[in-house]
N, C-alpha and C positions, 0 to 999 in steps of 0.2 A: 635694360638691366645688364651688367659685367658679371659675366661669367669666371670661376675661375679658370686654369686649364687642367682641372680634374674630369675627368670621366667618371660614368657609371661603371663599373666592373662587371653589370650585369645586361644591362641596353646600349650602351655606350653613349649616351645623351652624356652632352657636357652639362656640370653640374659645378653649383658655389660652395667653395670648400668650408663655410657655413654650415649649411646643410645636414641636417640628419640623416634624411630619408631621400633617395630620388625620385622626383614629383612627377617622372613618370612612369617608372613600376614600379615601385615601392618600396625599393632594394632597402636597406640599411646600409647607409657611408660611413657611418662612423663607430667602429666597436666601440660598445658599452667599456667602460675601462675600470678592472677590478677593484676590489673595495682597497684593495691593498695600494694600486696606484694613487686611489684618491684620500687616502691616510699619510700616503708617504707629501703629496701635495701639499698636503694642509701641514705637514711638519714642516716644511720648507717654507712654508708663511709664516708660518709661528718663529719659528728660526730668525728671519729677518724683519720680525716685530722685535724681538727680542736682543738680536745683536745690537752693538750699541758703541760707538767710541767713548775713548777714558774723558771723564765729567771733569773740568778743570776749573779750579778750586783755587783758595787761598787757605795759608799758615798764619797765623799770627802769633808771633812769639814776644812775651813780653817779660824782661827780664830785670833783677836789681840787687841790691844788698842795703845791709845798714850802711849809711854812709856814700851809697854809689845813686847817682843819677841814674833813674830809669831809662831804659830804652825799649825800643820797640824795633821787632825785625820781621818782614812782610816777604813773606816767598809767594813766588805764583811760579806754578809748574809750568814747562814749557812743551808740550810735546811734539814729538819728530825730527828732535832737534838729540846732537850727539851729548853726552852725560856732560862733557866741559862747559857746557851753556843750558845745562838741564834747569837750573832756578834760577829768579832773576832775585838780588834779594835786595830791597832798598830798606836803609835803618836810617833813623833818625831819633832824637833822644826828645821825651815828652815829659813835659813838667806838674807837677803834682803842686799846687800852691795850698798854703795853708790858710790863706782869706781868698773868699770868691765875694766881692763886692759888686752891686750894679752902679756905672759909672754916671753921674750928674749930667743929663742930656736934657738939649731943648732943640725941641721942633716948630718950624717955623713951616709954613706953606705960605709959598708965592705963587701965584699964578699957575701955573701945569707945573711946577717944579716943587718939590718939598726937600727942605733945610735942615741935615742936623749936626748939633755941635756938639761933641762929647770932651767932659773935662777927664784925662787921663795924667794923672801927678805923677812923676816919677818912671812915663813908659818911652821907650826911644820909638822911632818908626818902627825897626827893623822887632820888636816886640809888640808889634800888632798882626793878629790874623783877622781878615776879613772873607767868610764864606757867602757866598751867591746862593740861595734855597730855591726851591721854585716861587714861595708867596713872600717871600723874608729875606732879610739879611742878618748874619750874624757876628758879632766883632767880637774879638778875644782881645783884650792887651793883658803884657805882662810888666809887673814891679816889683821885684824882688819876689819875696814871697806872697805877696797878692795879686789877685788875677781880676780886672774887668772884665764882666761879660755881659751883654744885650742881645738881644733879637727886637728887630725892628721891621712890622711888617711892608711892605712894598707892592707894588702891582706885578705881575709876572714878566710883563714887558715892557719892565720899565729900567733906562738906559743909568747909569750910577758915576759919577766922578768924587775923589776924594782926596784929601789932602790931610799933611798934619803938620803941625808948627805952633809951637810952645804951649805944647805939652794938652793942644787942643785937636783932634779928630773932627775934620769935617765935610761930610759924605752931602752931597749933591743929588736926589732923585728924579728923573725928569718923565715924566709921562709920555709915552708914548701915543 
């Protein structure tokens, strides 16, 4: 057994600074420690339950008038960083349509892969958004004041290519 290199104060037997009592005369090693130390201890645990760094967040600011395209303005706080680089803020303007239509799709499955072709009249590439979900996918196109939208469910691991040309949307799923 490893002793420490504490001594009894009272036999001089080395003893494990462990130890309450010395196991061969009975001395007491270690003073009992006032209520008052073991008050202050337990404040200083509580203390650092309770401290805590600053919780970092997001803003969203969304803003507009008669007549002005909406926008939307995303801050995220940066901390530790000097006030010149305090927010980071990215805007981009989002669009409010006045017809939300589901767009005319057909689904085909081949073999481990499934087919879909969606008619979108009137939307260029660059007015398609296509979102990755974990069980789904979802496609936005935009046409002036009307908006396609779909969700179409998918496997979670399943690999996706897609393409558009005249004025057809067509997403590839391939099974994993």
């Amino acid at each position: 057994m490893f002793f420490g290199k504490k001594k009894c104060r009272k036999c001089g037997e080395k003893v494990d600074d462990k130890w309450s009592f010395c196991p061969y005369c009975g001395e007491e090693l270690k003073k009992p420690k006032s209520i008052l130390e073991n008050i202050d201890r337990e404040f200083e645990k509580v203390d650092k339950m309770l401290s805590f760094k600053p919780i970092k967040g997001i803003s969203i600011m969304i803003s507009g008038g008669e007549g002005m395209e909406p926008k939307i303005k995303i801050k995220t706080p940066s901390y530790g960083e000097d006030e010149t680089k305090r927010e980071k803020v990215k805007e981009r303007s989002i669009r409010i349509p006045k017809i939300t239509e589901e767009p005319e799709t057909k689904i085909e499955r081949i073999g481990n892969r499934q087919v879909i072709k969606m008619k979108l009249p009137g939307v260029k590439m660059e007015d398609i958004e296509i979102k990755r979900l974990e069980q789904s996918i979802e496609v936005k196109a935009f046409a002036g004041d009307k908006t396609y939208f779909k969700l179409i469910p998918i496997p979670s691991n399943a690999a996706i290519n897609r393409s558009f040309e005249s004025e057809m949307l067509k997403i590839e799923v391939l099974k994993s």
